[in-house]
C-alpha positions as CSV (number, residue, x, y, z in Angstrom):
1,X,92.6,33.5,16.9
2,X,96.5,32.5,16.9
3,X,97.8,30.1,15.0
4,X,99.5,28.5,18.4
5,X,95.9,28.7,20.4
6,X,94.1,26.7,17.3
7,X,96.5,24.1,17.1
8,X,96.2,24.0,21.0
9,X,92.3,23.6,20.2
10,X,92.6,20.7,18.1
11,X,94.9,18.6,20.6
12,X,91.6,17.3,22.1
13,X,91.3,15.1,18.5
14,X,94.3,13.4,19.1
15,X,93.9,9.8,19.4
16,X,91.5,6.6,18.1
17,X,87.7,6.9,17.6
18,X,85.0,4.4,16.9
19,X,81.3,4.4,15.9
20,X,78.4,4.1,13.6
21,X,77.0,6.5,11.3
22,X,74.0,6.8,8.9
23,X,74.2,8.1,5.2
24,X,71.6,9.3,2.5
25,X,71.3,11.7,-0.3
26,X,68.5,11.8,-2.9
27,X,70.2,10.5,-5.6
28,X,71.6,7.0,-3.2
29,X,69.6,4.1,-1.1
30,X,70.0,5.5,2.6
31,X,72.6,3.6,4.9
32,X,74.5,2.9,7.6
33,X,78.0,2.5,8.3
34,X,81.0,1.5,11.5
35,X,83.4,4.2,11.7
36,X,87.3,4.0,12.7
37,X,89.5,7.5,12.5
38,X,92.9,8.6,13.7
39,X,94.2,11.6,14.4
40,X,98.4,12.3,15.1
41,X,100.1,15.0,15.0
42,X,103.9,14.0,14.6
43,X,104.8,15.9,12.1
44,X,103.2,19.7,12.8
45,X,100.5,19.2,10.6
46,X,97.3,17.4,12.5
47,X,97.5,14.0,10.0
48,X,93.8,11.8,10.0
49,X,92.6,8.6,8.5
50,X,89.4,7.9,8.3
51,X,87.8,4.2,7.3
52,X,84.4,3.6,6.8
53,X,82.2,-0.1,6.2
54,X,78.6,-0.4,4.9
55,X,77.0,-2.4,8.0
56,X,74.2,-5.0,8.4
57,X,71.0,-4.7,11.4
58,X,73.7,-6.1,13.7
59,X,76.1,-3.5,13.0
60,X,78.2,-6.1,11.2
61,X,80.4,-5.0,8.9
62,X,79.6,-6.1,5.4
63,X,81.7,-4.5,2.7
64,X,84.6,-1.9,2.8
65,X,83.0,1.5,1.8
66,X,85.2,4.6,2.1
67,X,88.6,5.7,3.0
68,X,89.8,9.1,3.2
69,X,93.4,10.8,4.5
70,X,94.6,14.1,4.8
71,X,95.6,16.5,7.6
72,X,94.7,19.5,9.2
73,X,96.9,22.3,8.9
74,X,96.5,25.8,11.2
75,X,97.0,28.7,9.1
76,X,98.7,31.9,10.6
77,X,95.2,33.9,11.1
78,X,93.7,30.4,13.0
79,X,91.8,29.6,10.0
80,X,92.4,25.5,9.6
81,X,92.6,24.3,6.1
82,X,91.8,20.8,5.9
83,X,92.9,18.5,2.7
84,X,92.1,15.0,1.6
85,X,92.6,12.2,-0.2
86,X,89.7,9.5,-0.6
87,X,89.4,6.2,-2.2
88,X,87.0,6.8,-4.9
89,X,89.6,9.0,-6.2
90,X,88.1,12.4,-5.2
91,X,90.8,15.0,-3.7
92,X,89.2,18.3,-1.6
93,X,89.9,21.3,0.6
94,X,87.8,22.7,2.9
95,X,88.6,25.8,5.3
96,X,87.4,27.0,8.4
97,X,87.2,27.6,12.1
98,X,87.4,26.1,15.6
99,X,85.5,27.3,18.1
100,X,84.4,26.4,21.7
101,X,80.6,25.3,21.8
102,X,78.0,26.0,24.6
103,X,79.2,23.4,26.9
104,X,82.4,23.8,28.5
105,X,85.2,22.2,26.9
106,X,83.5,21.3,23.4
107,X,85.3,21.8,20.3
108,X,83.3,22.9,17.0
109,X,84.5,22.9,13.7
110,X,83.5,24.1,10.9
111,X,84.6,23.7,7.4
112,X,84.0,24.6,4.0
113,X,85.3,23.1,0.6
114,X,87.3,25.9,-1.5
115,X,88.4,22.8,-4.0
116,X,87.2,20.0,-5.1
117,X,88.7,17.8,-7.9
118,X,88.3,13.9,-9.2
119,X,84.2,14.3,-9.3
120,X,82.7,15.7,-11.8
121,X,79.5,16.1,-9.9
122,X,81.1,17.3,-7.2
123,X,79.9,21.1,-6.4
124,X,80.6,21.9,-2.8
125,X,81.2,19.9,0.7
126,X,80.7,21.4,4.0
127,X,81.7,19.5,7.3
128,X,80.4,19.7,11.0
129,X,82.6,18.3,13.6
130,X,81.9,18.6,17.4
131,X,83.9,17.3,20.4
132,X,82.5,16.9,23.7
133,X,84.2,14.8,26.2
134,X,84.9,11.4,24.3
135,X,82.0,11.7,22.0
136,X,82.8,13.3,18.6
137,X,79.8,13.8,16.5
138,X,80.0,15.0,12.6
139,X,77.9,15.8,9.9
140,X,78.6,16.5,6.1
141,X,76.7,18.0,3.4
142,X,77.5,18.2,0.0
143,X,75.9,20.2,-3.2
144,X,75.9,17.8,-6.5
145,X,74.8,18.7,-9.7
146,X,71.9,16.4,-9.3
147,X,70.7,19.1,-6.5
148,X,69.8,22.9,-5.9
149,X,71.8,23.3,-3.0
150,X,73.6,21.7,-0.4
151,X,72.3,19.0,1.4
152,X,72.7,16.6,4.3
153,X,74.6,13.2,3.5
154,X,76.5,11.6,6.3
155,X,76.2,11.7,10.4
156,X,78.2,9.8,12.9
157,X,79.1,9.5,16.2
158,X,82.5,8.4,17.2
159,X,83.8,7.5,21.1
160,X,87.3,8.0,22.0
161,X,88.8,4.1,22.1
């Protein structure tokens, strides 16, 4: 796919989300967590922020848990390299594709890390993101060195605000 037609693709993310998510990993206490991320694109690159806070049974915020920017960037094949910054000083790129899902109108992407530096344990990241309508939904697995492969860690799902 074209460079021009991917970054036509990702339009769709453009804009303010909201929601709640749910985390766990074998080596952590399982929890949950509110959700704000941005997406703009005034530069040419696709830029996003995402902010996360550990939440209470209310779904309360209790404590500031993760922040992470970067930007999406179409290469000329299609191919959409993704790059971050996040707080707990861990820097990554992932690469991969957008696609259209089974129902009309949803957006899939799917990304793989190529780098990862600032963690130590650290060994691979993989990210699921799926936009239908105002719902985005992600997931993300990683691969430590605490396990044999890569494993689930975080889902959300965000609404368009």
């Amino acid at each position: 796919m074209s460079q021009e037609k991917t970054s036509e693709r990702l339009m769709c993310l453009l804009g303010n989300w909201q929601g709640t998510g749910e985390g766990n990993f074998p080596t952590i206490d399982s929890f949950r967590y509110r959700e704000e991320l941005h997406f703009e694109n005034d530069l040419g690159p696709f830029h996003y922020e995402q902010r996360t806070w550990l939440i209470d049974g209310e779904d309360k915020p209790v404590e500031a848990s993760h922040w992470e920017s970067g930007f999406l960037i179409v290469l000329e094949d299609g191919r959409i390299r993704m790059s971050n910054a996040q707080s707990g000083g861990r820097v990554e790129v992932l690469e991969g594709f957008a696609t259209y899902g089974d129902v009309p109108g949803e957006l899939v992407l799917e990304l793989t890390s190529i780098a990862e530096a600032g963690d130590a344990r650290m060994i691979a990241t993989r990210r699921h993101i799926r936009l239908s309508g105002e719902s985005l939904d992600y997931e993300m697995g990683m691969h430590t060195d605490q396990t044999q492969e890569r494993l689930p860690h975080l889902s959300a799902r965000l609404k368009r605000v």
